[in-house]
C-alpha positions as CSV (number, residue, x, y, z in Angstrom):
1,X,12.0,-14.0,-8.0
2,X,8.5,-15.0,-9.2
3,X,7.5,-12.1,-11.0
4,X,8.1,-13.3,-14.5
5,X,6.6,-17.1,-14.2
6,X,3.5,-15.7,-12.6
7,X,2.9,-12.3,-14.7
8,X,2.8,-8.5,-13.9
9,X,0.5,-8.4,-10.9
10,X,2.2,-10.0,-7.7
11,X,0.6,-8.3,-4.8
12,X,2.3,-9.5,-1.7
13,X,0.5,-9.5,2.2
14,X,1.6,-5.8,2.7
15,X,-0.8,-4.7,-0.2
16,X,-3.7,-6.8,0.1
17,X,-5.2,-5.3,3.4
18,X,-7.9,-6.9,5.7
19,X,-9.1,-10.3,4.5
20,X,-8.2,-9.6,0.8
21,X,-4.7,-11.6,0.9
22,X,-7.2,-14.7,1.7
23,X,-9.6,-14.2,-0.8
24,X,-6.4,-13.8,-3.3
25,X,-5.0,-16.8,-2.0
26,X,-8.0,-18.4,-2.6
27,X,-8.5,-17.4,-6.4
28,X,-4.9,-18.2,-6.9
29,X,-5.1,-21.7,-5.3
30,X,-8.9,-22.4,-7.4
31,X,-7.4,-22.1,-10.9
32,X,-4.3,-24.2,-9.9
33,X,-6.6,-27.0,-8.8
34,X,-9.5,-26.3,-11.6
35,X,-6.3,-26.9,-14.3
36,X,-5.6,-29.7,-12.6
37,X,-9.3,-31.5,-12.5
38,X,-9.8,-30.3,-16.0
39,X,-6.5,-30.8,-17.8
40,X,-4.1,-32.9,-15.5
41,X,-1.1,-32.0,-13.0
42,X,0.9,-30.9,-15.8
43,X,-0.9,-28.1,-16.6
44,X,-1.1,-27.1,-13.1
45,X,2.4,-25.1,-14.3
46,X,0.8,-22.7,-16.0
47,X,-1.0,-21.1,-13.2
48,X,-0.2,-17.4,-13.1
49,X,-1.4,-14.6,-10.9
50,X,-3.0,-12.8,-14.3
51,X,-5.1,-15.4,-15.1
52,X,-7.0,-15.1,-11.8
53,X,-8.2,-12.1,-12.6
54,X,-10.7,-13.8,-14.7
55,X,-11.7,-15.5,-11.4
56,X,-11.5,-12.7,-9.1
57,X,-13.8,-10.6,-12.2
58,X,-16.6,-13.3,-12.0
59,X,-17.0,-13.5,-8.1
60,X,-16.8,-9.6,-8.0
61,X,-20.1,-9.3,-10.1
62,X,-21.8,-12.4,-8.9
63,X,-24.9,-11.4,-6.3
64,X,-24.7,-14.7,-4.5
65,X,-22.1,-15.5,-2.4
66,X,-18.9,-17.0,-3.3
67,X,-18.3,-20.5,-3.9
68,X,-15.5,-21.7,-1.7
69,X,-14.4,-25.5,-1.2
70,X,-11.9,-26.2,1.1
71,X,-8.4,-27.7,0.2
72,X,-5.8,-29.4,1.9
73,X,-2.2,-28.6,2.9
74,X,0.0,-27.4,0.2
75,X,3.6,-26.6,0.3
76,X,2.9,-23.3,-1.4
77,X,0.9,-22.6,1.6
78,X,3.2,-23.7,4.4
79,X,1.3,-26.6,4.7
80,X,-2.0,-25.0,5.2
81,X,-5.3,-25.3,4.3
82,X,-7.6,-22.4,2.6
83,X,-10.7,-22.2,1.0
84,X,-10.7,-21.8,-2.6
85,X,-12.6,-20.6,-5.3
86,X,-14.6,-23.1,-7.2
87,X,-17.1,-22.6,-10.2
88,X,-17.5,-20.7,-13.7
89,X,-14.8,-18.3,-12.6
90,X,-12.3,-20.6,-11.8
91,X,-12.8,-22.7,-14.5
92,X,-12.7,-19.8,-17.8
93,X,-9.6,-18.1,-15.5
94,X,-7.6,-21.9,-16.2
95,X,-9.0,-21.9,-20.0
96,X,-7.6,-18.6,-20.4
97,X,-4.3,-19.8,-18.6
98,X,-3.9,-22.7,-20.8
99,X,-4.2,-20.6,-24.1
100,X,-1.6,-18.2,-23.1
101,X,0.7,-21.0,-22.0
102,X,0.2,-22.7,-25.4
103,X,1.1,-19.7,-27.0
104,X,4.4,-18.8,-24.8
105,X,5.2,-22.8,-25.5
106,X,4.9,-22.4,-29.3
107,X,6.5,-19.1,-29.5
108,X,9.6,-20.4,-27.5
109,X,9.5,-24.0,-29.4
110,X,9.3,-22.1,-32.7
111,X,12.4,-19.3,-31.5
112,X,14.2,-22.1,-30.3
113,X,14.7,-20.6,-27.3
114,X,17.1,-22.2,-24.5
115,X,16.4,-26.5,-24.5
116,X,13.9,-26.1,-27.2
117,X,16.8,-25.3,-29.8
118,X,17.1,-29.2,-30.2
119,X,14.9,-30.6,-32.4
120,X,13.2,-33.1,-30.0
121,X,13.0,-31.0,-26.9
122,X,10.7,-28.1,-29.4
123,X,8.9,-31.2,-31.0
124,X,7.4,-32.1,-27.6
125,X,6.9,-29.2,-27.0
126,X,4.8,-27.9,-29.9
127,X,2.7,-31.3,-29.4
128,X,1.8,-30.5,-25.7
129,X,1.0,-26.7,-26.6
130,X,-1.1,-28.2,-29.4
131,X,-2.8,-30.3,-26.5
132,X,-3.5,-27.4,-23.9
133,X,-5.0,-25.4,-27.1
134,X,-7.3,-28.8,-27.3
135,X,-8.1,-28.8,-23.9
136,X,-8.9,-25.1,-23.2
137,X,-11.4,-25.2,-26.3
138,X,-13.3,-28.0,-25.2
139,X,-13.2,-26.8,-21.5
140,X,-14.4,-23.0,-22.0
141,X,-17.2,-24.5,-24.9
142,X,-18.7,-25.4,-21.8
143,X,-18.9,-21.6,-20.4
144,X,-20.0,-20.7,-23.8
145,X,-16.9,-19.1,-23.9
146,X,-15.3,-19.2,-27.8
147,X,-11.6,-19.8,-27.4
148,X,-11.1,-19.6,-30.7
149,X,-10.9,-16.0,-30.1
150,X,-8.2,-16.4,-28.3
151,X,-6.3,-19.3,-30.1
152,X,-6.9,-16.7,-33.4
153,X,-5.2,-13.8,-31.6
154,X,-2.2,-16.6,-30.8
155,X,-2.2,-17.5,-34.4
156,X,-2.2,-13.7,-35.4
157,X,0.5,-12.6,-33.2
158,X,3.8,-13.5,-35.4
159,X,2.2,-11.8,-38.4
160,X,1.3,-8.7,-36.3
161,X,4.8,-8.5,-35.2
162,X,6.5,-9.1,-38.8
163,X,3.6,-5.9,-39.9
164,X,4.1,-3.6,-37.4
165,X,5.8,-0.3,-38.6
166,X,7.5,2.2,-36.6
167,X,6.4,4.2,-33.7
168,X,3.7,4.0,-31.4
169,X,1.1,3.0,-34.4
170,X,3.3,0.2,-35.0
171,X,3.3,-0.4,-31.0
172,X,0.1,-0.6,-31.2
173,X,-0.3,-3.0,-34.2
174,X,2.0,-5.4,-32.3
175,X,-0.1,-5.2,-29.3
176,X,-3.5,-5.5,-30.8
177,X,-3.7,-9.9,-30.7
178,X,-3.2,-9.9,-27.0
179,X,-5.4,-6.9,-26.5
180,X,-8.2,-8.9,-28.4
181,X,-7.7,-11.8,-26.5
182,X,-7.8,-10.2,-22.9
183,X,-10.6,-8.5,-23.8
184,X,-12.8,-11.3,-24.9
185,X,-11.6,-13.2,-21.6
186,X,-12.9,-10.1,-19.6
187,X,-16.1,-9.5,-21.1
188,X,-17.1,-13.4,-20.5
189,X,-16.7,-13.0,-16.8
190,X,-20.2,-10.4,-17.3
191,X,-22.1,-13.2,-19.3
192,X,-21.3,-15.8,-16.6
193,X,-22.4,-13.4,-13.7
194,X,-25.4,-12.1,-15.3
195,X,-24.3,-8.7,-15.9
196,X,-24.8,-7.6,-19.4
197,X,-24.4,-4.4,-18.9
198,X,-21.1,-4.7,-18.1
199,X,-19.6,-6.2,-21.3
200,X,-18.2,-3.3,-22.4
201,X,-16.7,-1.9,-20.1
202,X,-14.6,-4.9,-18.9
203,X,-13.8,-5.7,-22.7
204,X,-12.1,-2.1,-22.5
205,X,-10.8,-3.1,-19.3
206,X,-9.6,-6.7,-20.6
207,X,-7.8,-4.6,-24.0
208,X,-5.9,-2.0,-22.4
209,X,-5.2,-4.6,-19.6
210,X,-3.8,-6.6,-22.6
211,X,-1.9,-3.8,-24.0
212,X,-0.2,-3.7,-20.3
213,X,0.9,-6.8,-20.7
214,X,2.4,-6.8,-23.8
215,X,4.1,-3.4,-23.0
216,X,5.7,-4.2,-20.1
217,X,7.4,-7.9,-21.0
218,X,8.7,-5.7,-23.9
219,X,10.0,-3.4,-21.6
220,X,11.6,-6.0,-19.1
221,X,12.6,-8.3,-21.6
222,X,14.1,-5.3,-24.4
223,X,18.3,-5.2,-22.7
224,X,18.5,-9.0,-22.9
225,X,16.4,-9.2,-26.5
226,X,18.9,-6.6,-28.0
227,X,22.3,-8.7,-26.7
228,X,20.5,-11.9,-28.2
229,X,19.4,-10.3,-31.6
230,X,15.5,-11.3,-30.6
231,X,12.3,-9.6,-31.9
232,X,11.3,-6.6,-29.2
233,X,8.9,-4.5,-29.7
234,X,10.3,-1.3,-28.3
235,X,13.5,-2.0,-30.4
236,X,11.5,-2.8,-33.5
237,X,9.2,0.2,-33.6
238,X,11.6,2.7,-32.3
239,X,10.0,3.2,-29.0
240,X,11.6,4.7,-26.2
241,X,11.2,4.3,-22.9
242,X,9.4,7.5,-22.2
243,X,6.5,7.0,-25.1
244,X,6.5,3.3,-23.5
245,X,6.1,4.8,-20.0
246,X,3.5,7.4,-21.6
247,X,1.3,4.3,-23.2
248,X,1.1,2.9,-20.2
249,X,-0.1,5.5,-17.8
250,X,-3.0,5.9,-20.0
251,X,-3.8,2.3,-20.3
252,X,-3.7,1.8,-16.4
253,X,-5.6,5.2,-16.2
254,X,-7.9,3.8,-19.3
255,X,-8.5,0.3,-16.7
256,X,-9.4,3.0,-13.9
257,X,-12.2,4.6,-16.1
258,X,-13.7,1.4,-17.8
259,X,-13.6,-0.1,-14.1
260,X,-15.9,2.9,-12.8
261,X,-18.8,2.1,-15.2
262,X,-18.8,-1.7,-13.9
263,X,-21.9,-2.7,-11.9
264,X,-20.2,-4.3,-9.3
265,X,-21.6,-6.6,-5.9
266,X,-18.0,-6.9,-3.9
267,X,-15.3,-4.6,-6.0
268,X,-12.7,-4.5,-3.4
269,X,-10.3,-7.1,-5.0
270,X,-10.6,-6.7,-8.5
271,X,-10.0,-2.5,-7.5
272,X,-6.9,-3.8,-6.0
273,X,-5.5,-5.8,-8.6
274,X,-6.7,-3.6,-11.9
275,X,-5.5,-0.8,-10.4
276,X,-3.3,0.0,-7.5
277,X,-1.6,-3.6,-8.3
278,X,-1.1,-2.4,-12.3
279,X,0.1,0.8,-11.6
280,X,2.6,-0.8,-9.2
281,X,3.4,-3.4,-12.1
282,X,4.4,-0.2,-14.2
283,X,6.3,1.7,-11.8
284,X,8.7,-1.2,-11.3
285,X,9.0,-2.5,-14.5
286,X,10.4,1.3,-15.8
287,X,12.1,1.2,-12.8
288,X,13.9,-1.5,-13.5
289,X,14.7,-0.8,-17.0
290,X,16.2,2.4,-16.4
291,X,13.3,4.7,-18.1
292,X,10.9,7.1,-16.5
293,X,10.6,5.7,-12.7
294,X,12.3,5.7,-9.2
295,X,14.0,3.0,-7.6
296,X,15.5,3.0,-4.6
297,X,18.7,-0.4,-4.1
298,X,16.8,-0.9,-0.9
299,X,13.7,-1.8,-2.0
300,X,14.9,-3.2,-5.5
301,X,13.9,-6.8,-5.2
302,X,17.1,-7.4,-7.9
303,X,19.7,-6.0,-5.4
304,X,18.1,-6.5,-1.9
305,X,20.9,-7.1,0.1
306,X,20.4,-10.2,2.1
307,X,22.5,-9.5,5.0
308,X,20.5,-6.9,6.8
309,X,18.1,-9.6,7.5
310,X,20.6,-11.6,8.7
311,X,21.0,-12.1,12.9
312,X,24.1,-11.5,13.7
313,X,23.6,-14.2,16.2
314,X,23.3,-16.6,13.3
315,X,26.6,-15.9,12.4
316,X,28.8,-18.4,14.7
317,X,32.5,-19.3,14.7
318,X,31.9,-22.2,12.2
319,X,31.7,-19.5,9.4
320,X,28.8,-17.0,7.6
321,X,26.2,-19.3,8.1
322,X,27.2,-21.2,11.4
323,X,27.7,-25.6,11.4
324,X,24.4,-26.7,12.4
325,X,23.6,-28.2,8.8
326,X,26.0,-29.7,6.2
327,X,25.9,-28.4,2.8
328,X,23.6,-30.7,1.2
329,X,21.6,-30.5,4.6
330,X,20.8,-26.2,4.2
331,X,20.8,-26.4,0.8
332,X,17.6,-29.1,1.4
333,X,16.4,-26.7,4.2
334,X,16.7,-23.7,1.6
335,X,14.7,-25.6,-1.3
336,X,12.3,-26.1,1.5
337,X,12.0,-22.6,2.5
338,X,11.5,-21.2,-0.9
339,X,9.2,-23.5,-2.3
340,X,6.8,-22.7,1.1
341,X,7.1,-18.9,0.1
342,X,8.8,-18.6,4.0
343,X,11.8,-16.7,2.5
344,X,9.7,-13.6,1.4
345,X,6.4,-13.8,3.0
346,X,6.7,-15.0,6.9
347,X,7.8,-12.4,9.4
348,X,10.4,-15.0,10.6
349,X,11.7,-18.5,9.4
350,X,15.0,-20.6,10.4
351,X,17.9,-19.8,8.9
352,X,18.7,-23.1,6.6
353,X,22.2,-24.0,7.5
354,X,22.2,-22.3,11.1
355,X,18.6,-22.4,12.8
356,X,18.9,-19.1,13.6
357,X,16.0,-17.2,12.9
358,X,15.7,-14.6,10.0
359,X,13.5,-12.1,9.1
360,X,11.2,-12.8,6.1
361,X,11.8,-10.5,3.2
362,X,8.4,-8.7,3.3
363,X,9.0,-8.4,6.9
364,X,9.4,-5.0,6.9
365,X,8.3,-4.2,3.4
366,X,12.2,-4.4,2.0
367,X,11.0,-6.9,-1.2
368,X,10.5,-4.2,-3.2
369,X,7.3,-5.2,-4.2
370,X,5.8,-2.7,-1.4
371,X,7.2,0.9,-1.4
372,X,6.1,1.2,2.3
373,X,2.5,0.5,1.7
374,X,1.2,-0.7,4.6
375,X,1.7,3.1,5.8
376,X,-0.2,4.9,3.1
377,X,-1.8,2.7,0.7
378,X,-4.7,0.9,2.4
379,X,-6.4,3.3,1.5
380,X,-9.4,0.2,1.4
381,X,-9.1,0.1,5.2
382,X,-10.3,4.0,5.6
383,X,-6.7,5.6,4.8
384,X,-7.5,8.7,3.0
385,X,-4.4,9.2,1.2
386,X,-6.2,8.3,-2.4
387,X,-9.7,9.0,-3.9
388,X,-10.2,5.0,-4.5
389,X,-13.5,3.6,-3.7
390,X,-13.1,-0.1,-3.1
């Protein structure tokens, strides 16, 4: 459901063991509210769970502790409070954020893609990605950061696609903008912790993470870009599934390796995310595309069947979903549910039309997005089923 408006690393409760769901909370809710003191609500929208990594790399190296503010209830919270992060981190991850939505703005403005095929709707559009490119210059000049880097990467992009040849060199060609980009963004998070020595390997982290990125929105993107006729890069080079699958098992395993030479003061997060989280990523995005991968239709978020989280009980002589709401009524209760995350992250919540209570869809690990984890894969709680060392 929110995989593709937040980016390839969703880690739900289930795979963020011990306190690390809070501290990934608390990145995730810092760059929402560091776009929003820097650059106003509306970029707020562009906050995405890669773009905390940027975050999460800077506390990670950091020797001090952690700058944490505390923020009031939020609906994506169930109305709670947290403590989020605050500082340098926060504030390069929602520079970073705001380039890469500029770009995804242009590109869909210029493809005239969906609403932006009328003239007006992509005008407005290419003026306010014009603005956030403004506004995350000015705003990382203050880290020192150079987001011209990244804004050049943007502005090489369509000419690296229109140049790439066939095959995994022409893959690669296509992939090389955002793996520049990332890879700047990563190395920064060593100059504003102090860590010099760690430049290069979290710029080789940052490109191959790039590369990921790239590979696998081509790879969930490539059925519905060859019904509409739009550019893929699979279909464009000639890749197939299995070299696609291939690259990416040796970028993640590439992340793995640069991520072992990092000088590191609390590594447990960003080993989460940059590696058990990105292989994940992978797995499911093959998996749903039919290439090399399993996938099982009980744990496919795309056909999780509903029902078996259903209580019978619910299910009442006034139809499927009982009479205790009116249409308009559950369908408010529903918005309400969703928008508080209840429907896939609380072990129960009311049913919207009938009260009844239902079982959350990472109740028992049946999103999709777990494989049965919590069994296995903590291996940061003391489970030695993986050589890891968070």
């Amino acid at each position: 459901m929110l995989r593709r408006v937040f980016g390839i690393l969703r880690p739900c409760r289930h795979t963020l063991p011990g306190g690390l769901k809070a501290d990934w909370t608390g990145h995730l809710c810092g760059l929402c509210l560091a776009l929003r003191d820097e650059h106003g609500q509306l970029a707020r929208t562009v906050t995405n769970y890669d773009g905390l990594v940027v975050s999460v790399l800077v506390d990670a190296q950091t020797p001090a502790e952690p700058r944490r503010r505390r923020a009031g209830p939020c609906p994506l919270r169930g109305f709670r409070t947290a403590g989020v992060a605050t500082g340098e981190g926060a504030r390069l991850a929602a520079a970073v954020s705001l380039v890469l939505a500029s770009a995804k703005l242009a590109d869909h403005a210029a493809d005239g893609d969906g609403a932006m095929s009328r003239r007006p709707v992509a005008a407005a559009a290419q003026a306010l990605s014009r603005r956030w490119a403004g506004q995350a210059r000015s705003g990382s000049a203050a880290l020192g950061f150079d987001a011209g880097v990244l804004l050049d990467a943007v502005a090489r992009q369509p000419a690296a696609e229109l140049s790439a040849g066939s095959g995994v060199a022409g893959l690669l060609a296509a992939t090389e903008p955002t793996e520049t980009a990332t890879a700047a963004a990563f190395a920064h998070t060593a100059v504003l912790a102090g860590r010099p020595g760690n430049v290069a390997p979290l710029a080789e982290a940052g490109r191959l993470f790039g590369r990921l990125a790239h590979l696998l929105d081509a790879v969930a993107d490539r059925r519905a870009d060859d019904v509409a006729g739009a550019w893929n890069p699979l279909t464009a080079t000639g890749t197939d599934l299995v070299t696609a699958r291939r690259l990416a098992d040796d970028a993640t395993l590439g992340v793995r390796l640069a991520l072992a030479d990092v000088d590191w003061e609390r590594p447990r997060l960003a080993h989460r995310l940059l590696v058990h989280e990105l292989e994940r990523a992978v797995g499911h995005a093959f998996a749903h595309a039919g290439g090399p991968g399993k996938t099982d239709p009980e744990t496919d978020p795309e056909k999780v069947d509903l029902t078996k989280h259903r209580d019978p009980a619910g299910d009442t002589a006034g139809g499927r979903f009982g009479n205790r709401r009116g249409l308009l009524g559950g369908c408010a209760a529903a918005i309400g549910l969703c928008c508080t995350c209840q429907l896939c992250c609380a072990d129960e919540f009311p049913g919207p039309w009938s009260g009844q209570r239902r079982q959350g869809l990472c109740a028992n690990n049946d999103c999709g997005f777990c494989d049965g984890c919590t069994d296995c894969c903590d291996c940061c709680d003391g489970c030695d089923c993986c050589d890891c060392n968070c």
